[in-house]
C-alpha positions in Angstrom: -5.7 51.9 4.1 -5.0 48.1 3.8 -7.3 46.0 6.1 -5.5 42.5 6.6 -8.7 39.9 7.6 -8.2 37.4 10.2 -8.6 33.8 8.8 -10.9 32.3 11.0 -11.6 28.1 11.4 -9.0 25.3 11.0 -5.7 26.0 9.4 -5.0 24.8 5.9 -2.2 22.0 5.0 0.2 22.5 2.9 -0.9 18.6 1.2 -4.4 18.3 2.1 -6.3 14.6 1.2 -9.1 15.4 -1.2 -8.6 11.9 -3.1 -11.4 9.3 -1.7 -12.3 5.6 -2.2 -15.0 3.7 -1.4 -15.0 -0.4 -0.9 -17.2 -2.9 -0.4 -16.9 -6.1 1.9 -18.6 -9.4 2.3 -20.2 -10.4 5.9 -16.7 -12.1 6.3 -14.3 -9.7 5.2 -15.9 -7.4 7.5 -15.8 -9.8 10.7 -11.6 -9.8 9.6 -11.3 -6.4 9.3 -12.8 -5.5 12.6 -11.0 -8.4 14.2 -8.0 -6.6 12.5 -8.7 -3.4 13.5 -9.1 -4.8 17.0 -5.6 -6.4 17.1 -4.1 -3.0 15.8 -6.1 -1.2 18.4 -7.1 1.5 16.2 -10.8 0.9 16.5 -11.9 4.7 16.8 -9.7 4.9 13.0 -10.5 3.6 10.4 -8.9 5.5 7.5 -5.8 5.8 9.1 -5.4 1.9 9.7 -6.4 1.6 6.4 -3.4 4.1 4.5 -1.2 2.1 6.9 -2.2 -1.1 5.6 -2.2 -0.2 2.7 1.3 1.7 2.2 3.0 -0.8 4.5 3.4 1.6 6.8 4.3 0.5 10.6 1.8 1.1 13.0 2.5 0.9 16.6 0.1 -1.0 19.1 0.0 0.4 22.7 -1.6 -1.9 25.3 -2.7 -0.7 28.7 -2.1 -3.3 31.4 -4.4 -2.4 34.4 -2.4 -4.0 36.7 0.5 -1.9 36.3 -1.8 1.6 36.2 -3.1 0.6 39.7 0.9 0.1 40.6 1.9 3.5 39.7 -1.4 4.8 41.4 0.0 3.5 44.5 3.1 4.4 43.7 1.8 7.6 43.4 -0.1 7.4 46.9 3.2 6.3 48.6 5.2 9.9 47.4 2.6 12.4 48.6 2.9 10.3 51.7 6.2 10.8 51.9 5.9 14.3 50.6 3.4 15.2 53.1 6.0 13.9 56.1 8.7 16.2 54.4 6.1 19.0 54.8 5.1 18.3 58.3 8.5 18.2 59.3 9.8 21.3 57.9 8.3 23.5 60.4 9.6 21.5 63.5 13.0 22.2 61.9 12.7 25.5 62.0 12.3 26.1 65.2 
């Protein structure tokens, strides 16, 4: 009899990065990569801002304006209102 074991923990990649490099900056090449990173908006990732950088790859930049958020949230508010009309009314017309 053949027992097959489950593999447990994260599944491996196919091309997985084992290659790593270490770098060094001054006080102000540090200020201009963070104010980089910033701009990009990929504060929370480093090493992926870096390969991008580095391979000239295109990275998008997604900006949140709160001012349109709290538009759809009202948006939002105005629907159910409407909704909750449709549901009100739906009895009545059964009748």
């Amino acid at each position: 009899m053949t027992t097959t074991k489950k593999r447990i923990g994260r599944p491996t990649t196919t091309d997985p990065r084992v290659h790593r490099y270490n770098f060094k900056l001054t006080t102000e090449e540090n200020i201009r990569f963070k104010q980089m990173l910033c701009k990009a908006g990929l504060e929370h990732n480093r090493s992926r801002f870096i390969v991008k950088r580095i391979f000239a790859e295109e990275f998008v930049v997604i900006k949140r304006d709160p001012s349109k958020t709290q538009f759809i949230g009202r948006l939002n508010d105005f629907y159910f209102q409407f909704q909750k009309l449709a549901n009100n009314c739906a009895p009545v017309k059964a009748i």
